[in-house]
PyMOL Python script that loads the backbone (N, CA, C, O; Angstrom):
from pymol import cmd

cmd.read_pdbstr("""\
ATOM      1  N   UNK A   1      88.950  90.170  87.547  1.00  0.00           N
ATOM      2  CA  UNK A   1      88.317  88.902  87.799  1.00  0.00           C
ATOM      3  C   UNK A   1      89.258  88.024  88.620  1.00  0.00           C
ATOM      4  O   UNK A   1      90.362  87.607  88.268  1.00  0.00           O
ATOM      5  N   UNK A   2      88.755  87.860  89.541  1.00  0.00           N
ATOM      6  CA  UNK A   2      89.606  86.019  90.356  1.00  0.00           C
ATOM      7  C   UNK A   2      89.388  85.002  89.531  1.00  0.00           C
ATOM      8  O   UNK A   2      88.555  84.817  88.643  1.00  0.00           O
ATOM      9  N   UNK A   3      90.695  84.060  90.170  1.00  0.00           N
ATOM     10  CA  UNK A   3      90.349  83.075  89.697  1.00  0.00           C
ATOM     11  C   UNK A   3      89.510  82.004  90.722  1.00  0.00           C
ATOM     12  O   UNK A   3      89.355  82.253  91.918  1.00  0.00           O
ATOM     13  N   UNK A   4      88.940  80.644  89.994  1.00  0.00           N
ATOM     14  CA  UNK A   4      88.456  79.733  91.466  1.00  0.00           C
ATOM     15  C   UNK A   4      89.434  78.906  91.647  1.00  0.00           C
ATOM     16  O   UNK A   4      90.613  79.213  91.470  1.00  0.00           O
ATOM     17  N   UNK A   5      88.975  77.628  92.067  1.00  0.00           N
ATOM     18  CA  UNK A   5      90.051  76.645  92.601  1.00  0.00           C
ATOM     19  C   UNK A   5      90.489  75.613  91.709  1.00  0.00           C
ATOM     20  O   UNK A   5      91.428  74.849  91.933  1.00  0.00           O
ATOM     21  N   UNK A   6      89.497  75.633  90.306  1.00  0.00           N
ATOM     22  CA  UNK A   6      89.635  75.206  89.051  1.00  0.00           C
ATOM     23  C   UNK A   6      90.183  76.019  88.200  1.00  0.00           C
ATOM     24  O   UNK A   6      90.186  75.630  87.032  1.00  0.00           O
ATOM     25  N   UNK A   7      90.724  77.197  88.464  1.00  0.00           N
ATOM     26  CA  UNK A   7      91.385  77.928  87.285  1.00  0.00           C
ATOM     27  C   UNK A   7      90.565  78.695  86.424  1.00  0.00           C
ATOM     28  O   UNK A   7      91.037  79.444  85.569  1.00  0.00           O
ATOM     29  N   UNK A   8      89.185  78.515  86.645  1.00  0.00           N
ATOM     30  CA  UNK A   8      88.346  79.220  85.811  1.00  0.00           C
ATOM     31  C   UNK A   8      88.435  80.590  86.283  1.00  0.00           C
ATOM     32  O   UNK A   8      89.101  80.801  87.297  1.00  0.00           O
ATOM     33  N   UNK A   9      87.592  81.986  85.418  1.00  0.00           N
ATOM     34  CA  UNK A   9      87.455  82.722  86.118  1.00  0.00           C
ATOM     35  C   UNK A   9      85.834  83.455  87.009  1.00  0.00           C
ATOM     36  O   UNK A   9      84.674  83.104  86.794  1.00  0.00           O
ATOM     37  N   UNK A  10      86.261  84.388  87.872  1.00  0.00           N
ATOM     38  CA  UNK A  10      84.894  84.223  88.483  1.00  0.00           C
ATOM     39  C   UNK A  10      84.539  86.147  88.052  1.00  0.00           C
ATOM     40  O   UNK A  10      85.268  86.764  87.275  1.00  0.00           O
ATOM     41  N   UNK A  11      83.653  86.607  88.555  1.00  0.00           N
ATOM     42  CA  UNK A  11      82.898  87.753  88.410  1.00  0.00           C
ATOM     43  C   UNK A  11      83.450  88.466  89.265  1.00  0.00           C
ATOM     44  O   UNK A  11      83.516  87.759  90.271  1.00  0.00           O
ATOM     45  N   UNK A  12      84.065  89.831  89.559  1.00  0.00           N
ATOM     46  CA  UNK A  12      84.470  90.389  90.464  1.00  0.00           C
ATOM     47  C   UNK A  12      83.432  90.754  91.666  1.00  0.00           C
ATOM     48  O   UNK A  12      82.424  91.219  91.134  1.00  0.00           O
ATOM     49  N   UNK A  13      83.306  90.725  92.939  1.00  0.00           N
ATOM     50  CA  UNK A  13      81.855  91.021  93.836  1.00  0.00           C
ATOM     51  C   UNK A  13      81.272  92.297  93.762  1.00  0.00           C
ATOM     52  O   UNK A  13      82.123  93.156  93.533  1.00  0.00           O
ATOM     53  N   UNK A  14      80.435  92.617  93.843  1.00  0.00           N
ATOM     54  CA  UNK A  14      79.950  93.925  93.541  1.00  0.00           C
ATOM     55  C   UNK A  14      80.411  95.153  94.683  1.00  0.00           C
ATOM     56  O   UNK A  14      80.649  94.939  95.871  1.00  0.00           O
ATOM     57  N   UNK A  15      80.458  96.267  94.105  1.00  0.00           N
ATOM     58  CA  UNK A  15      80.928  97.301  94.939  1.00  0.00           C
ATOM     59  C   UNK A  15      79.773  97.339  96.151  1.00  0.00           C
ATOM     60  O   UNK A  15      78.561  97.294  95.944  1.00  0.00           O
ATOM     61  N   UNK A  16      80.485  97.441  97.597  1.00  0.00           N
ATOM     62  CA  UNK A  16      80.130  98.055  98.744  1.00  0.00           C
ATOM     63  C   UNK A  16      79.528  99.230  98.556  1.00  0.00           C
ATOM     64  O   UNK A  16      80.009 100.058  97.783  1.00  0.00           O
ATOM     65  N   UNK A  17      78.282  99.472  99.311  1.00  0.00           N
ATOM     66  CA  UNK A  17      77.736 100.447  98.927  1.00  0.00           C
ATOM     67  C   UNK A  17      78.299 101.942 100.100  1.00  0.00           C
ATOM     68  O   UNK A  17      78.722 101.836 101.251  1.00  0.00           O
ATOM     69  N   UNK A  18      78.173 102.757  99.583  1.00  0.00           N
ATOM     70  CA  UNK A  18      78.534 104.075 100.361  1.00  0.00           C
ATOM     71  C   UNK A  18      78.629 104.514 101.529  1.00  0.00           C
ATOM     72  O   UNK A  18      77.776 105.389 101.680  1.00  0.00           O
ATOM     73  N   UNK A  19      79.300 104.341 102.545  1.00  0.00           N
ATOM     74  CA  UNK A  19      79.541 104.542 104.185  1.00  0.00           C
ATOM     75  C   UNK A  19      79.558 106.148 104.182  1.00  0.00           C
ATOM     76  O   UNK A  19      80.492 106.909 103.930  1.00  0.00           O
ATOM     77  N   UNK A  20      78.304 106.409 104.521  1.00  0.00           N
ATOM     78  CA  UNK A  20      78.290 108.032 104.855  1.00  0.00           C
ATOM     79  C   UNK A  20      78.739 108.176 106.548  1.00  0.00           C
ATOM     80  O   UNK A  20      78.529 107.220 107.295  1.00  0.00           O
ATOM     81  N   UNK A  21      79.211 109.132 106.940  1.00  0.00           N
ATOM     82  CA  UNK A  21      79.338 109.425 108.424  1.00  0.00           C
ATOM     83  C   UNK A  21      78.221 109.747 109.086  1.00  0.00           C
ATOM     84  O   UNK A  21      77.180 109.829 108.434  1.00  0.00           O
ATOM     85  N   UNK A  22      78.208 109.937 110.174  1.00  0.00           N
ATOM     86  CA  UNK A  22      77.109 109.833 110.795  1.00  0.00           C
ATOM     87  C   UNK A  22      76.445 111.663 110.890  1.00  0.00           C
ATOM     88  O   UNK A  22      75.369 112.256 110.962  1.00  0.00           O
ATOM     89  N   UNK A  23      78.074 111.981 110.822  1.00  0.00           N
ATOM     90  CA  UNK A  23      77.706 113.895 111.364  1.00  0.00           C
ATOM     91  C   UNK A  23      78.775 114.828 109.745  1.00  0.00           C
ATOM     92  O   UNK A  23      79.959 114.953 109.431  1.00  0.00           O
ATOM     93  N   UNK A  24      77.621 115.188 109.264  1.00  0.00           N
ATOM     94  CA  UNK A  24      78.070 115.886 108.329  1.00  0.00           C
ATOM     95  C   UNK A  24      78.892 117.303 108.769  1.00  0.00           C
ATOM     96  O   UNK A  24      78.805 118.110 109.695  1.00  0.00           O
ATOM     97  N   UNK A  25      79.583 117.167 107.790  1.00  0.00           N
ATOM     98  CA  UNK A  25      81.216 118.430 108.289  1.00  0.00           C
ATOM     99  C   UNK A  25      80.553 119.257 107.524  1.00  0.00           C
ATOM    100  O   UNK A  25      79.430 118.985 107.100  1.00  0.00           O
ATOM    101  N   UNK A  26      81.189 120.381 107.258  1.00  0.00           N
ATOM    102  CA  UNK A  26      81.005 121.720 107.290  1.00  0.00           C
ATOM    103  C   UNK A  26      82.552 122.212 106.419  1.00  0.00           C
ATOM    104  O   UNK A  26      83.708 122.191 106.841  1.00  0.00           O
ATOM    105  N   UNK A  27      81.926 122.703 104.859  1.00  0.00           N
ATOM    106  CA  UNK A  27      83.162 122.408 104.179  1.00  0.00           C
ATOM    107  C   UNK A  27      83.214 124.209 103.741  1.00  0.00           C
ATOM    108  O   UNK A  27      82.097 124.604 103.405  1.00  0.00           O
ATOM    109  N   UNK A  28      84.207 125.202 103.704  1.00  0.00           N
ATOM    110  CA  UNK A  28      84.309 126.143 103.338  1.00  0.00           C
ATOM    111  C   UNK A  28      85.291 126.609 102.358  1.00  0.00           C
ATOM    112  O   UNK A  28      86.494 126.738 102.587  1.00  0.00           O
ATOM    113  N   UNK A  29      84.883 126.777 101.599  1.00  0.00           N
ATOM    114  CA  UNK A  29      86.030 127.263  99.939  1.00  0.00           C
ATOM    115  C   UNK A  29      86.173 128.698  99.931  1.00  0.00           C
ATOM    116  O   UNK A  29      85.273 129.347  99.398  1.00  0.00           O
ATOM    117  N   UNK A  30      86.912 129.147 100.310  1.00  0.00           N
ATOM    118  CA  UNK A  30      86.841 130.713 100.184  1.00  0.00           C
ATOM    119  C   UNK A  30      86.303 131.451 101.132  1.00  0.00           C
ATOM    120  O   UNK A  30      86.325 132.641 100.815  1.00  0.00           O
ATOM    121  N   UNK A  31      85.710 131.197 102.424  1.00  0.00           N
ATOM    122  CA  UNK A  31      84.969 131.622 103.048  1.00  0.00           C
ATOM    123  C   UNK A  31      83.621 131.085 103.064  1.00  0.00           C
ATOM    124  O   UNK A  31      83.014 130.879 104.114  1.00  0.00           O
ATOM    125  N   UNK A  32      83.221 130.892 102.089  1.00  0.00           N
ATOM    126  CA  UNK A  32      81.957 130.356 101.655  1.00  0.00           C
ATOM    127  C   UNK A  32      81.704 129.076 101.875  1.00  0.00           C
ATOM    128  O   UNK A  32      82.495 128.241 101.437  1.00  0.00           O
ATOM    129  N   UNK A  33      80.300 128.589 102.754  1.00  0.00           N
ATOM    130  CA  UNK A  33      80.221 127.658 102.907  1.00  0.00           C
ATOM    131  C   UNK A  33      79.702 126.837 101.638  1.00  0.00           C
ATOM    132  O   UNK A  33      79.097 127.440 100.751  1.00  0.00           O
ATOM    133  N   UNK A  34      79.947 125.392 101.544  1.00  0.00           N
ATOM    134  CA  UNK A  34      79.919 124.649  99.813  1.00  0.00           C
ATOM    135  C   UNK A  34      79.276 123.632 100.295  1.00  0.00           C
ATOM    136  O   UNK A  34      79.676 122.937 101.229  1.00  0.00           O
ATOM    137  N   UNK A  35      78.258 123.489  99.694  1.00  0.00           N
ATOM    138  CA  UNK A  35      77.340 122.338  99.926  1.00  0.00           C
ATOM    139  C   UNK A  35      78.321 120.735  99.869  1.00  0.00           C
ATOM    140  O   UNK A  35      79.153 120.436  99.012  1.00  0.00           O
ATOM    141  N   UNK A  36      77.948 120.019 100.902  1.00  0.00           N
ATOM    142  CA  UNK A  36      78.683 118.899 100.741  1.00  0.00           C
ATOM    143  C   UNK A  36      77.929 117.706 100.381  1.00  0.00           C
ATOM    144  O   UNK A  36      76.997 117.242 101.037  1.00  0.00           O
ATOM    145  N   UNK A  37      78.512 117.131  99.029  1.00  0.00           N
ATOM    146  CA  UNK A  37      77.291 116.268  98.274  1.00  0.00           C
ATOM    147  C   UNK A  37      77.482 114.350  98.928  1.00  0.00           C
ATOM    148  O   UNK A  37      76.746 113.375  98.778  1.00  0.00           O
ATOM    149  N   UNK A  38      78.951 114.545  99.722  1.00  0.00           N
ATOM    150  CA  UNK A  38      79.225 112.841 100.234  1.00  0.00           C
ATOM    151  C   UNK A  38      79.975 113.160 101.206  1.00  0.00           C
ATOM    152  O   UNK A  38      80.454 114.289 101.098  1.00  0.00           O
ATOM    153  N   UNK A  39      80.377 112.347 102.503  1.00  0.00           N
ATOM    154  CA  UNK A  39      81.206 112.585 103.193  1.00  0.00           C
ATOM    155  C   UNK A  39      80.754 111.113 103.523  1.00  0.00           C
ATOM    156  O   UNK A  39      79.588 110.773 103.722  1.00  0.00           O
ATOM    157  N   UNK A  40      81.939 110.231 103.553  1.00  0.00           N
ATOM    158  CA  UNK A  40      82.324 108.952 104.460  1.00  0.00           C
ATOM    159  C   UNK A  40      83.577 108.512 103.469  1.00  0.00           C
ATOM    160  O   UNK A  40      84.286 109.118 102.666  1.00  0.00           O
ATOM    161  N   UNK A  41      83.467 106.913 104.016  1.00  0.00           N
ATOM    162  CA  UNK A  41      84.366 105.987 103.802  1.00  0.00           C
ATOM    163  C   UNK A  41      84.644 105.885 102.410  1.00  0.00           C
ATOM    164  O   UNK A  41      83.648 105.822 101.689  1.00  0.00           O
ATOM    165  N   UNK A  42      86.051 105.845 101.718  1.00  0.00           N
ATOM    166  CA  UNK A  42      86.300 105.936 100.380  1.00  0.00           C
ATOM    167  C   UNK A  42      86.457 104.223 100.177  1.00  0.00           C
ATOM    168  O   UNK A  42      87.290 103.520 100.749  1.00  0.00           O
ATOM    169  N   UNK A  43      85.276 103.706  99.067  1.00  0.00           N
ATOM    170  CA  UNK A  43      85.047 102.472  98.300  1.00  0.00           C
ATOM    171  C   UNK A  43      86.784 101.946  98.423  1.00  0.00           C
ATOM    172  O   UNK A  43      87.623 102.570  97.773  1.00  0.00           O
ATOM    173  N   UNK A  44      87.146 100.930  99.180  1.00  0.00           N
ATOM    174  CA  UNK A  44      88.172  99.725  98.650  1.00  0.00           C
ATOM    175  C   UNK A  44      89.394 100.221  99.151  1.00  0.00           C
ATOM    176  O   UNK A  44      90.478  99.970  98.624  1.00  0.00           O
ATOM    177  N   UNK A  45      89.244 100.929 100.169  1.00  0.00           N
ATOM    178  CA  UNK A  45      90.366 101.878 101.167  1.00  0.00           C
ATOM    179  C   UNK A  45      89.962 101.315 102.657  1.00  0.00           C
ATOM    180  O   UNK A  45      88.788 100.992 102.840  1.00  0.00           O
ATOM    181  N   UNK A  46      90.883 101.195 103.688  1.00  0.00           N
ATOM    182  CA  UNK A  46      90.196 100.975 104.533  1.00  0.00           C
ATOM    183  C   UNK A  46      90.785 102.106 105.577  1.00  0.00           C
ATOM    184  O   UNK A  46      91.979 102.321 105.784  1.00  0.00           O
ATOM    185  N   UNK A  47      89.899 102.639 106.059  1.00  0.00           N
ATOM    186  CA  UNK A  47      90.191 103.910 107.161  1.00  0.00           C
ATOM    187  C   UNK A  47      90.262 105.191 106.436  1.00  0.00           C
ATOM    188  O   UNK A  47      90.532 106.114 107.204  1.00  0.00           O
ATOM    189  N   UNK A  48      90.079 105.620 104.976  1.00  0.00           N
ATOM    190  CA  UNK A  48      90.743 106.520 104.207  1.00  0.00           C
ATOM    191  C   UNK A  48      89.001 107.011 103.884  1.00  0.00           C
ATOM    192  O   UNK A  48      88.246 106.410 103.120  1.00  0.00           O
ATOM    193  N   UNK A  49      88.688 108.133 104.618  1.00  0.00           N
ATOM    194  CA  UNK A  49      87.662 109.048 104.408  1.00  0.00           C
ATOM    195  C   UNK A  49      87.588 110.052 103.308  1.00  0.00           C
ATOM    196  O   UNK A  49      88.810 110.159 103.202  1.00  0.00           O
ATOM    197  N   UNK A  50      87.104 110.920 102.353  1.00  0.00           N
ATOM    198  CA  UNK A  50      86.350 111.244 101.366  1.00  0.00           C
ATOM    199  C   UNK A  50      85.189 112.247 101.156  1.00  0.00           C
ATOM    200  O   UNK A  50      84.018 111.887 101.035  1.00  0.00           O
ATOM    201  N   UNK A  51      85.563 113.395 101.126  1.00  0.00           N
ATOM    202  CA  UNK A  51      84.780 114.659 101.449  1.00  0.00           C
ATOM    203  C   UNK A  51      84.399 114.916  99.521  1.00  0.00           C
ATOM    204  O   UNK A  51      85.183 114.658  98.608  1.00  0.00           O
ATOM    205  N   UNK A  52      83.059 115.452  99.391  1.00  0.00           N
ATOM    206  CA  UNK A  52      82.851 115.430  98.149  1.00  0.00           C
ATOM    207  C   UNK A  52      81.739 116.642  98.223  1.00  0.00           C
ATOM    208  O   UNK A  52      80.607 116.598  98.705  1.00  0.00           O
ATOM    209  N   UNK A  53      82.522 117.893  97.502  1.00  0.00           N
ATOM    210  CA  UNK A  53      81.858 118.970  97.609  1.00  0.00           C
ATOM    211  C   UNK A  53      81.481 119.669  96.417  1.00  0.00           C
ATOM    212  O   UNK A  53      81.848 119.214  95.334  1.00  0.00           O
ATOM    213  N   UNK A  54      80.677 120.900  96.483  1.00  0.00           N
ATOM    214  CA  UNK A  54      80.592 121.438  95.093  1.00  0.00           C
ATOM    215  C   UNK A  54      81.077 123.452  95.552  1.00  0.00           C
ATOM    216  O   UNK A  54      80.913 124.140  96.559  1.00  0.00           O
ATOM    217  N   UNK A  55      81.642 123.686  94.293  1.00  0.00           N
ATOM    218  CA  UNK A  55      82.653 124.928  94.381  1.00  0.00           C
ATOM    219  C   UNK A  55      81.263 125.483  94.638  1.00  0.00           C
ATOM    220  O   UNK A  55      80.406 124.698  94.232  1.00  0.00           O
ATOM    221  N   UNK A  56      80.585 126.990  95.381  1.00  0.00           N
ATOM    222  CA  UNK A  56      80.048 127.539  95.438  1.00  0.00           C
ATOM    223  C   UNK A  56      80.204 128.939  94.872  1.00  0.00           C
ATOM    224  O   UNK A  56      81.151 129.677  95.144  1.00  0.00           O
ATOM    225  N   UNK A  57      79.047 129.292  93.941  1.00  0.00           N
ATOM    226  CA  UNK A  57      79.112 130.697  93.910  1.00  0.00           C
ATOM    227  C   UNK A  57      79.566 131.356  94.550  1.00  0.00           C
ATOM    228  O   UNK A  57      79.738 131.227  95.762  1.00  0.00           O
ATOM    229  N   UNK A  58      79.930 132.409  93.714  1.00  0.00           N
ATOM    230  CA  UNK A  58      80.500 133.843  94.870  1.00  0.00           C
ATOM    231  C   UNK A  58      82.103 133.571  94.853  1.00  0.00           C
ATOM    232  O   UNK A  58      82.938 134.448  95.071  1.00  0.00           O
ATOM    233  N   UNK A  59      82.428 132.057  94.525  1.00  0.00           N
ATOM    234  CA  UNK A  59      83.838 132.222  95.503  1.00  0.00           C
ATOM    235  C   UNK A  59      85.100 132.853  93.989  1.00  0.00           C
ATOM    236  O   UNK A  59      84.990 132.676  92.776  1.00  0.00           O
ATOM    237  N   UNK A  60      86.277 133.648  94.861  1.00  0.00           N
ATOM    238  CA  UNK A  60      86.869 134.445  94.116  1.00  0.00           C
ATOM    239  C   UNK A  60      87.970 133.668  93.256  1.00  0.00           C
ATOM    240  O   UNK A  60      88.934 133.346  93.950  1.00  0.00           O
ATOM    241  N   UNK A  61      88.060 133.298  91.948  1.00  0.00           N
ATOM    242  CA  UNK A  61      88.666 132.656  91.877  1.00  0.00           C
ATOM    243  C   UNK A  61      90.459 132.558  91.686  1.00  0.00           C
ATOM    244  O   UNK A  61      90.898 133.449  90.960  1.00  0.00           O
ATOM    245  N   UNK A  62      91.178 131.894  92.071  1.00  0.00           N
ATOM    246  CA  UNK A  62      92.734 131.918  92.214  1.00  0.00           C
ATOM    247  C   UNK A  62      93.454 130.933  92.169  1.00  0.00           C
ATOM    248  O   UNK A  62      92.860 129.869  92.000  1.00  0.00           O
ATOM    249  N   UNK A  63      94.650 130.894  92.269  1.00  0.00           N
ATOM    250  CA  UNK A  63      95.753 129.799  92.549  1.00  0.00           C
ATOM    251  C   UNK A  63      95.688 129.195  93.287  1.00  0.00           C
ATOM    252  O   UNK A  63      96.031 128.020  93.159  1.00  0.00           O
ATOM    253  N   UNK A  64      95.039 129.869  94.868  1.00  0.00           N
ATOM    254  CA  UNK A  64      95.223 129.967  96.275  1.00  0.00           C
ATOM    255  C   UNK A  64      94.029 129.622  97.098  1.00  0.00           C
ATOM    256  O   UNK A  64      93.986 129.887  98.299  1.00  0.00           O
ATOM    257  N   UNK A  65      93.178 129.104  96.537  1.00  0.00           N
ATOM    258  CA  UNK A  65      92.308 129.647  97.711  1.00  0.00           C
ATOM    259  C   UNK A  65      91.849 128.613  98.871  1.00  0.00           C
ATOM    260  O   UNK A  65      91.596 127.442  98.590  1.00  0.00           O
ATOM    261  N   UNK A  66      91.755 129.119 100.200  1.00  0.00           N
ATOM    262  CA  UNK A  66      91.619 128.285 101.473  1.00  0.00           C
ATOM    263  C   UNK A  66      90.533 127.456 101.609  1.00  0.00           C
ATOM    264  O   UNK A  66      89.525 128.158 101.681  1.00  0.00           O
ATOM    265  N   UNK A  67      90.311 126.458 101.668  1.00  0.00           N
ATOM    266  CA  UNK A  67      89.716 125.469 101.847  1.00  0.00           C
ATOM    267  C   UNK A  67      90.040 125.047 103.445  1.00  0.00           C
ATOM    268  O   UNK A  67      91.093 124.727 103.995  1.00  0.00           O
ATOM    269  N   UNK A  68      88.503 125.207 104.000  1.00  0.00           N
ATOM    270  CA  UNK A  68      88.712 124.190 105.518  1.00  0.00           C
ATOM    271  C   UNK A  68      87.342 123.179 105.853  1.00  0.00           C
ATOM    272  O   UNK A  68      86.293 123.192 105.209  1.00  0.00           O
ATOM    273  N   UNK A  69      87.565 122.551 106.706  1.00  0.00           N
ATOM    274  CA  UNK A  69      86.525 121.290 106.520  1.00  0.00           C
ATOM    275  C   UNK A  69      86.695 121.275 108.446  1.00  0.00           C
ATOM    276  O   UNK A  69      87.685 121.093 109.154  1.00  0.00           O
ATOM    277  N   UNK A  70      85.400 121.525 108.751  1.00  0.00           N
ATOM    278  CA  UNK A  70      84.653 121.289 110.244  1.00  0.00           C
ATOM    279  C   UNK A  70      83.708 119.863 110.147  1.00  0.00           C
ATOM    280  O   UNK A  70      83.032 119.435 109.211  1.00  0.00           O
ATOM    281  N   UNK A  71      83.971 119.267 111.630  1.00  0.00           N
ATOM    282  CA  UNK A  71      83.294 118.548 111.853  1.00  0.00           C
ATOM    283  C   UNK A  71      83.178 118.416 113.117  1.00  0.00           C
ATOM    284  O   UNK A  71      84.178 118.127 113.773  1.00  0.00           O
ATOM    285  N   UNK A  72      81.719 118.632 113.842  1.00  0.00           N
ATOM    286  CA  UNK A  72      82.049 118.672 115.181  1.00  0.00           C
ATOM    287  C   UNK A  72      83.029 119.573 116.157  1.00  0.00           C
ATOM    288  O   UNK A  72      83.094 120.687 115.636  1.00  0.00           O
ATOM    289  N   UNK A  73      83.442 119.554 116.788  1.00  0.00           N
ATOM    290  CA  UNK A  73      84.395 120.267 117.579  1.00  0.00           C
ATOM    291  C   UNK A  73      85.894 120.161 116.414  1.00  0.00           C
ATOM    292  O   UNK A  73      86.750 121.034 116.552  1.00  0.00           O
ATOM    293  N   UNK A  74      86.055 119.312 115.569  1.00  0.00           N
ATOM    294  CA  UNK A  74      87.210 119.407 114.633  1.00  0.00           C
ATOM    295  C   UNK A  74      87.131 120.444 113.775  1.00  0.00           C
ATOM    296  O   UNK A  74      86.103 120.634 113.124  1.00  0.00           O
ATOM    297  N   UNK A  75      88.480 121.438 113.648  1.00  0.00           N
ATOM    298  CA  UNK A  75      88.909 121.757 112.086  1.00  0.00           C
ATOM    299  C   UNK A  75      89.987 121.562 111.366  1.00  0.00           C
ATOM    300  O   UNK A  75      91.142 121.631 111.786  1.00  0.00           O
ATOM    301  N   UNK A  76      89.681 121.341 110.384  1.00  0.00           N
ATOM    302  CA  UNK A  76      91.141 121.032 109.387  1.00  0.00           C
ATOM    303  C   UNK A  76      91.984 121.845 109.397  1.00  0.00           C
ATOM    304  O   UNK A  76      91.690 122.880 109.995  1.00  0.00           O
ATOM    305  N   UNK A  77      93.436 121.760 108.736  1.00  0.00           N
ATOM    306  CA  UNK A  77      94.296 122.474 108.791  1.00  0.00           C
ATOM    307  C   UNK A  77      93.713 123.320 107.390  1.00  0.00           C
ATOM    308  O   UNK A  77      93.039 122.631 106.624  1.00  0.00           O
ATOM    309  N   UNK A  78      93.920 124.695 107.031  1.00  0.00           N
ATOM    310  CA  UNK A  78      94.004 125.104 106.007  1.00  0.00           C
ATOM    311  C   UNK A  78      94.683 124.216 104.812  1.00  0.00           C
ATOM    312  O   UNK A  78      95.615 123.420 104.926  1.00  0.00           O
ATOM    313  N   UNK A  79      94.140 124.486 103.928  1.00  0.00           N
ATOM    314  CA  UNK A  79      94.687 123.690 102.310  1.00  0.00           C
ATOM    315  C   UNK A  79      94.140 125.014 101.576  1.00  0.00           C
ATOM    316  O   UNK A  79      93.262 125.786 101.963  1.00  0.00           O
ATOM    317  N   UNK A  80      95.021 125.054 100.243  1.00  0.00           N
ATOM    318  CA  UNK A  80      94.336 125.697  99.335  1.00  0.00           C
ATOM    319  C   UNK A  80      94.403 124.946  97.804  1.00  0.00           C
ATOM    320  O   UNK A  80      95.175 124.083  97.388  1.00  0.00           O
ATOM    321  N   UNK A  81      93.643 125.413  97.365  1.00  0.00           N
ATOM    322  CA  UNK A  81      92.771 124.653  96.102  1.00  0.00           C
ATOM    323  C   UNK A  81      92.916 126.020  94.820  1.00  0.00           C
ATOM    324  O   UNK A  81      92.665 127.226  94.826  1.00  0.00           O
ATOM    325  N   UNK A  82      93.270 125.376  94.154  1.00  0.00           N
ATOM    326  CA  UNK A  82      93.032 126.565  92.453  1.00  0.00           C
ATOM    327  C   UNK A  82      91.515 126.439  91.925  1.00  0.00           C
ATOM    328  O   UNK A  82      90.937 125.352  91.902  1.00  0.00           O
ATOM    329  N   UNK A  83      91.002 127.475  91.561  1.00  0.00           N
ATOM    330  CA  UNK A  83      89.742 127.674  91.253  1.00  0.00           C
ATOM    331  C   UNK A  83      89.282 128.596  90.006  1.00  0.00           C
ATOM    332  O   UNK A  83      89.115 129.785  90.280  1.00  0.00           O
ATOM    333  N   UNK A  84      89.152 128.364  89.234  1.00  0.00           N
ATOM    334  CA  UNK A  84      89.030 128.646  88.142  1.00  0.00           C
ATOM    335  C   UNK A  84      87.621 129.702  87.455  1.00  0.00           C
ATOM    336  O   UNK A  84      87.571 129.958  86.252  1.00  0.00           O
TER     337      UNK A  84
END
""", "prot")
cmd.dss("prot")
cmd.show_as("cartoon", "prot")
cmd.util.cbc("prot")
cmd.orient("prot")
């Protein structure tokens, strides 16, 4: 909560609603492409984007496994992710 100019306090403003991108990426876990459930702007960050995916069947699970994220003519660098 803020305060006002009387010291009282006020209501915090309500959350900004969800900045999706315009061109959905292309997210792969294992080879496998993984449905991507959000992609934009992360709430109360400014410039700091936010990929939000779901593990897909099939994928093998490990310590290790490669994760890459396309968008457009972009690809990510490899990352790997533990998968259970």
């Amino acid at each position: 909560m803020a305060g006002d100019q009387r010291g009282g306090l006020l209501p915090a403003p309500p959350p900004l609603p969800a900045r999706w991108v315009d061109m959905r990426p292309v997210l792969a876990i294992g080879g496998i492409n993984a449905p991507v459930l959000f992609s934009g702007l992360t709430p109360g960050f400014v410039g700091l984007y936010q990929v939000n995916a779901q593990v897909p069947s099939g994928v093998t699970p490990g310590s290790a496994v490669p994760l890459i994220i396309k968008q457009g003519s972009a690809t990510s660098n490899t990352v790997t992710v533990a998968i259970k």
